[in-house]
N, C-alpha and C positions, 0 to 999 in steps of 0.2 A: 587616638584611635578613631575617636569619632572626625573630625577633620577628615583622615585618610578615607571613611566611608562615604562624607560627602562628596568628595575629590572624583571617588571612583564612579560614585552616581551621576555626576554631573559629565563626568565626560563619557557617560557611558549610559546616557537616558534612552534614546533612541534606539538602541539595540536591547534593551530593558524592557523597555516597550513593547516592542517583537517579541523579544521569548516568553513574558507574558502576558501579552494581549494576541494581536494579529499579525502574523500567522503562528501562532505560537501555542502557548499552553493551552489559553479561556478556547481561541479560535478550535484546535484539536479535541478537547472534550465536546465542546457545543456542539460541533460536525458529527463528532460521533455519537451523541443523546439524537441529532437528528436522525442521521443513517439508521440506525438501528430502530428509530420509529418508523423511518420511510419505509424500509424493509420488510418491517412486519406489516402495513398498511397496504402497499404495493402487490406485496408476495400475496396476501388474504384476496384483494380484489381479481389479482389475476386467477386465483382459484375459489372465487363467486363464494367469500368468505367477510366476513368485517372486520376482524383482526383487532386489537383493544378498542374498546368502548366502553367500560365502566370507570377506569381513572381517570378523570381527564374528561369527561362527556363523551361526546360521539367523537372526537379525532384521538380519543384514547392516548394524549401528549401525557400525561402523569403517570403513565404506568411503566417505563423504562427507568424511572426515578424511583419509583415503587418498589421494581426489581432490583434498583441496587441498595436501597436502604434495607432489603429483605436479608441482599448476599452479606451486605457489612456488618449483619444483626449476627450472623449465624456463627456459629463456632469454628475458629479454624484450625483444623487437625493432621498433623504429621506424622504420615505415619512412622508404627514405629520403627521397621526396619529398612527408614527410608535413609537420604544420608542430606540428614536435618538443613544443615547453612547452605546448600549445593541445591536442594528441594525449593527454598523458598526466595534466597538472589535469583538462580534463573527466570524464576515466572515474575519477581518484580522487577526486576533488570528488563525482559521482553518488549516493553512498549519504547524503552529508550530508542533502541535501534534504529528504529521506523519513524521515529519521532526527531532526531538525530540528520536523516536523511533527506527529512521536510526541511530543515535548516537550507538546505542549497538549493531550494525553488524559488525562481521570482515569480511572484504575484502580482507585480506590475515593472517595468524599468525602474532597474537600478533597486529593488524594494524585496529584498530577503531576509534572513534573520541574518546572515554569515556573509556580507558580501564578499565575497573569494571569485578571483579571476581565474582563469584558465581553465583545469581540467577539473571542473566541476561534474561533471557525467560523470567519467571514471570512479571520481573521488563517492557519488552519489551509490554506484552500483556495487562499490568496495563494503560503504559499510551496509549496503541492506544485505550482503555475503553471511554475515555472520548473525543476522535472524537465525537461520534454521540451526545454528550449534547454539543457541541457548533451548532451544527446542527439544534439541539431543539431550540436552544437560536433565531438562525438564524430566524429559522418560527415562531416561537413566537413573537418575537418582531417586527415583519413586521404590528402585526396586520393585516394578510390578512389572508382569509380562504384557500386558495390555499396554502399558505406558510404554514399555521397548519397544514393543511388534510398531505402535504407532509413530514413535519419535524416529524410527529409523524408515517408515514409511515416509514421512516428511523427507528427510535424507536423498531416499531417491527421486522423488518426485520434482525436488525443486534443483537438483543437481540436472534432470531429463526438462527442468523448466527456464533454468538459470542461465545455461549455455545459449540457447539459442534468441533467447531474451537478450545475449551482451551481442552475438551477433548482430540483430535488426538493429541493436545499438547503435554499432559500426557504421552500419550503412547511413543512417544518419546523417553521423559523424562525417562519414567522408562526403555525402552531398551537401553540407552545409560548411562544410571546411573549416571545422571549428570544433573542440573538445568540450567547449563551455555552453553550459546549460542556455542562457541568457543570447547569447552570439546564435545559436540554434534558432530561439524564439524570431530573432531578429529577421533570420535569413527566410523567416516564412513568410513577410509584407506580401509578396505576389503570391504564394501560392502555399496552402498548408502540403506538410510533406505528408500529409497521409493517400495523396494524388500519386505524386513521382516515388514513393517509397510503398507502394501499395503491398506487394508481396511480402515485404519487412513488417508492415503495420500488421498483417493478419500473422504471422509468425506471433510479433511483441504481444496479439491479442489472446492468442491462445496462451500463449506461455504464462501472462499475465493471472489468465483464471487459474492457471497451475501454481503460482507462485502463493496468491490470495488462498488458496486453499476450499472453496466454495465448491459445491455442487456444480461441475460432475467430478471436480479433484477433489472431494470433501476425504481422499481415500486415508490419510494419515488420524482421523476421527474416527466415521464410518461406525455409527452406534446403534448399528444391527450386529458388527461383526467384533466391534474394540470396548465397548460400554462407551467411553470418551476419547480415546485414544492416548496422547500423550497427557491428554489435562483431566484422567480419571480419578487423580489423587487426589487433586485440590477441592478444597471448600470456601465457603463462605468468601472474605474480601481478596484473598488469592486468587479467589477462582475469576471472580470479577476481574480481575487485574489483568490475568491471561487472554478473558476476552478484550478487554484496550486493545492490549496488541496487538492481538486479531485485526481489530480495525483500523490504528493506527497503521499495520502492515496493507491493508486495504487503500486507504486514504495517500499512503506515500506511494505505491504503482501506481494506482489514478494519474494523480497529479502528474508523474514520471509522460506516463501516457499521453495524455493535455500538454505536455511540453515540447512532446519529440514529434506529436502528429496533428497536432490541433492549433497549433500555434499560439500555445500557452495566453498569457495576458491581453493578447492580438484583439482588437474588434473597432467596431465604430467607437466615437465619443459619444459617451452618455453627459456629463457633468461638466467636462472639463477640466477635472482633475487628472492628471497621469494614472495617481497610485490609484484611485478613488474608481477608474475605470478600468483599466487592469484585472483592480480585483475581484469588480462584478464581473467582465468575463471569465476570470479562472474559477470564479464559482459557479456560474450556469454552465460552462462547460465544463464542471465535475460533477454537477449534477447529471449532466446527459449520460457520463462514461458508467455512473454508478446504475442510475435506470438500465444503462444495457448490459452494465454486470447482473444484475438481480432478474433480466428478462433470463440471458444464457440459465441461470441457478434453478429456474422453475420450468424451464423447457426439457432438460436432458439429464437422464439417469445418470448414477455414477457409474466411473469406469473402474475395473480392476486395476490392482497394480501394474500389474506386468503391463496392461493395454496403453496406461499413461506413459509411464517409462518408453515400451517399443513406439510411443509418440511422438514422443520429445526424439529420440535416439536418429530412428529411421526416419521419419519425416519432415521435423521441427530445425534440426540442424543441416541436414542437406538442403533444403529451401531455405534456410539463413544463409546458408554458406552462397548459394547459387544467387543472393540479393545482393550480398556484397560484391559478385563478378559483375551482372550487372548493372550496377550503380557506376563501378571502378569501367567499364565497359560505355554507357551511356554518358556518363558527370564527364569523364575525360579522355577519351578517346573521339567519341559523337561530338558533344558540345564543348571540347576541347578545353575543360576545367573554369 
């Protein structure tokens, strides 16, 4: 037994390494104790606020630590006529998805957790599909009407965000001629596609705050109108758990985002390292994508449901659809493929 575990560690360090170190498990919590400090640090300055200061001294770095040793203290409670194993896999299952999805990004040439050839997009967009039905699962099983009204709120939202999201996909796709994530990055050496795909990029951007769920989409929450929305039930390390995903779900469109229009890993050499370089570009440029998630979050009210939805519907897919004519119209007909 033990032999066979050596066996398997040994030819299987390197990808070990990966899932948990960088880009991987440590890499994904640490992004997110940062996020969610930057956020609150960010968000207070822009509203001439100071946002934590006593854990931590003045940069207030101890206190999202704080918060979670608070939520893992606290009792967790099911309710009772909720429908108990269904209540509590979905909200721990939710950060897999998105986390899952980070698997097929390179962070530098050749340097993912999963190196998989070909249709890596597709493969990418398939499973982040099935976030919002653990979502479903989440308010449905609550048995609470707040947890329904919210979990099927999500539903529409990311179905009115999702669509037009795999369109700008497309377009992409079809001007870099290539299904694979990495082949994408590639084809960006002269020019990021957020230039020649610009109408697709503002589609992928909007849909994107749709997908993340953030202010002005915060509508499936919305705790003026839902108490919490789909996550009014949980307590204590569950509850914690639901927000991971939250920003696990955050962290994997970014990234998505930095791939398809920023030219992911792309930039000068810093070191001389490939991977070493790489990776510091795909993280100052996800630090820039999250800065301008969090400016959009504190600039503009929330929208209604119906307003997001007739968004996505009437505007967000006819201007996807119209990106991909011309793309198909420009890429090969103009500059003749």
């Amino acid at each position: 037994m033990l032999e066979w575990v050596n066996e398997f560690i040994s030819r299987n360090l390197v990808t070990l390494i990966k899932i948990l170190g960088f880009p991987g498990l440590t890499f994904i919590l640490v992004f997110i104790i940062f996020v969610v400090w930057y956020q609150r640090k960010y968000l207070a300055r822009l509203m001439l606020r100071m946002g934590p200061v006593h854990a931590g001294k003045v940069l207030g770095w101890l206190q999202l630590i704080a918060d979670a040793l608070k939520l893992i203290a606290k009792e967790i409670i099911v309710p009772r006529e909720s429908m108990g194993k269904i209540f509590l896999l979905s909200a721990i299952t939710l950060p897999v998805i998105p986390a899952a999805a980070i698997a097929l990004i390179p962070f530098a040439k050749n340097y993912m957790i999963l190196p998989v050839k070909g249709f890596t997009l597709p493969l990418f967009l398939a499973i982040m599909t099935l976030y919002p039905i653990f979502i479903v699962l989440m308010g449905w099983s609550a048995n609470n009407k707040f947890t329904i009204i919210g979990a099927f709120r999500s539903i529409y939202l990311d179905i009115a965000g999702e669509i037009p999201m795999i369109l700008s996909a497309i377009g992409v796709m079809l001007w870099a001629g290539s299904y694979d994530l990495q082949e994408i990055i590639e084809a960006q050496k002269s020019i990021w596609f957020v230039v020649p795909q610009f109408l697709g990029f503002i589609v992928f951007l909007v849909s994107y705050l749709a997908m993340i769920e953030k202010v002005p989409f915060d509508i499936p929450e919305a705790e003026s109108e839902l108490v919490f929305g789909y996550r009014t039930e949980y307590t204590g390390a569950v509850f914690l758990d639901t927000m991971l995903g939250d920003y696990v779900n955050l962290l994997a469109w970014a990234l998505l985002m930095n791939t398809l229009y920023f030219g992911g890993y792309l930039g000068p050499s810093i070191t001389g390292d490939p991977i070493i370089d790489g990776s510091i570009w795909t993280l100052v440029k996800l630090i820039i994508i999250i800065t301008l998630t969090f400016t959009v979050i504190i600039s503009y009210a929330r929208l209604r449901i119906d307003q997001a939805v007739r968004l996505g519907w009437n505007y967000l897919i006819p201007l996807g659809i119209l990106n991909i004519v011309l793309t198909i119209f420009i890429k090969y007909i103009l500059l003749g493929g």
